[in-house]
N, C-alpha and C positions, 0 to 999 in steps of 0.2 A: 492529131486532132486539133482544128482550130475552133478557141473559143475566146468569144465575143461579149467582153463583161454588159457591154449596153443591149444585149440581147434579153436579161436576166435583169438587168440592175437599170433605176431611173437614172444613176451617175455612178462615178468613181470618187465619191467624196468622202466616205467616214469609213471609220473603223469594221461597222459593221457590217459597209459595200464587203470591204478587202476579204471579211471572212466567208463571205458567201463564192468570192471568187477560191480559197481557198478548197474548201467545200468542197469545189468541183474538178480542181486541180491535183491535188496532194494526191487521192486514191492511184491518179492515172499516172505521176511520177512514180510512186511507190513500188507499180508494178513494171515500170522500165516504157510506160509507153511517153513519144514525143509531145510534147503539150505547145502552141505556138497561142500566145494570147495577141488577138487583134485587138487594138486599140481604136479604133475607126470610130468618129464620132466624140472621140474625147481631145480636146485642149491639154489639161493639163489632171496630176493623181497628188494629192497630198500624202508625207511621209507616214499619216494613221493609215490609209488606203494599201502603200505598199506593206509596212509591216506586217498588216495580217493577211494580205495575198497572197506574199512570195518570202518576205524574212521569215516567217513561223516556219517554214519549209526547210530551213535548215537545221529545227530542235531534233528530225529525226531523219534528215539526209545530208549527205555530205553536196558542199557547195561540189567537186568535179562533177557530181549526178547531177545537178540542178542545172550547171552548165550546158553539161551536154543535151539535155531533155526539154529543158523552157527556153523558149524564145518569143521574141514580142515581134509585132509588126504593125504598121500603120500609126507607128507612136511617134510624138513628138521631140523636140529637144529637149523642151520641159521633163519628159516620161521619163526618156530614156539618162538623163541628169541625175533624178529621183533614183531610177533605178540601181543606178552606177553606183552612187554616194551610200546607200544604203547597202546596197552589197558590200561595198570594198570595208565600212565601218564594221559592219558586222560581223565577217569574215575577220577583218584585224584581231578585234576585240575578242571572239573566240581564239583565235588560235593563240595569243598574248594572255588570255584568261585560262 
C-alpha cells in the first residue's frame, strides 16, 4: 500500500503531522502488510516528524520487520538523511540500552 502523507496532512512538519502518519501506518505493519510512504511534494521532514511516524514503530516492532515492510519513495537527500540517522541512533541505543 502506498501512502502519501500530503494526501492527509498540510505538511510534514511537527510532531503531530508524524503521529497521524503513524496512525495509518503501525496497524498495517503490525499485521505483516508492506507500507511504501511516498514523499512527493515534500522538500525536507524534521526529526519531531520522523520520530513519531516511523521511530515510535519500533516501541512494539522489531527494526528487521520495519526493514522489511516500510519503504519510502519519492524522498529527498534531506528525507532520506533524517531517516537514516534516526534509525541507525535508535536502533544503537536500544540494543546498547
Amino acid at each position: 500500500m502506498v501512502i502519501k502523507p500530503l494526501d492527509f496532512l498540510e505538511h510534514c512538519y511537527t510532531a503531530e503531522d508524524g503521529a497521524k502518519v503513524f496512525k495509518k501506518i503501525h496497524p498495517l505493519i503490525k499485521e505483516g502488510k508492506r507500507v511504501i510512504i511516498s514523499f512527493e511534494g515534500v522538500d525536507s521532514v524534521p526529526s519531531s516528524f520522523v520520530n513519531e511516524a516511523f521511530i515510535k514503530l519500533l516501541d512494539d516492532i522489531s527494526f528487521a520487520q520495519i526493514k522489511s515492510l516500510l519503504s519510502f519513495s519519492k524522498s529527498t537527500k534531506q528525507i532520506n538523511e533524517m531517516l537514516r540517522k534516526r534509525f541507525e541512533f535508535e536502533t544503537k541505543g536500544r540494543v546498547a540500552g
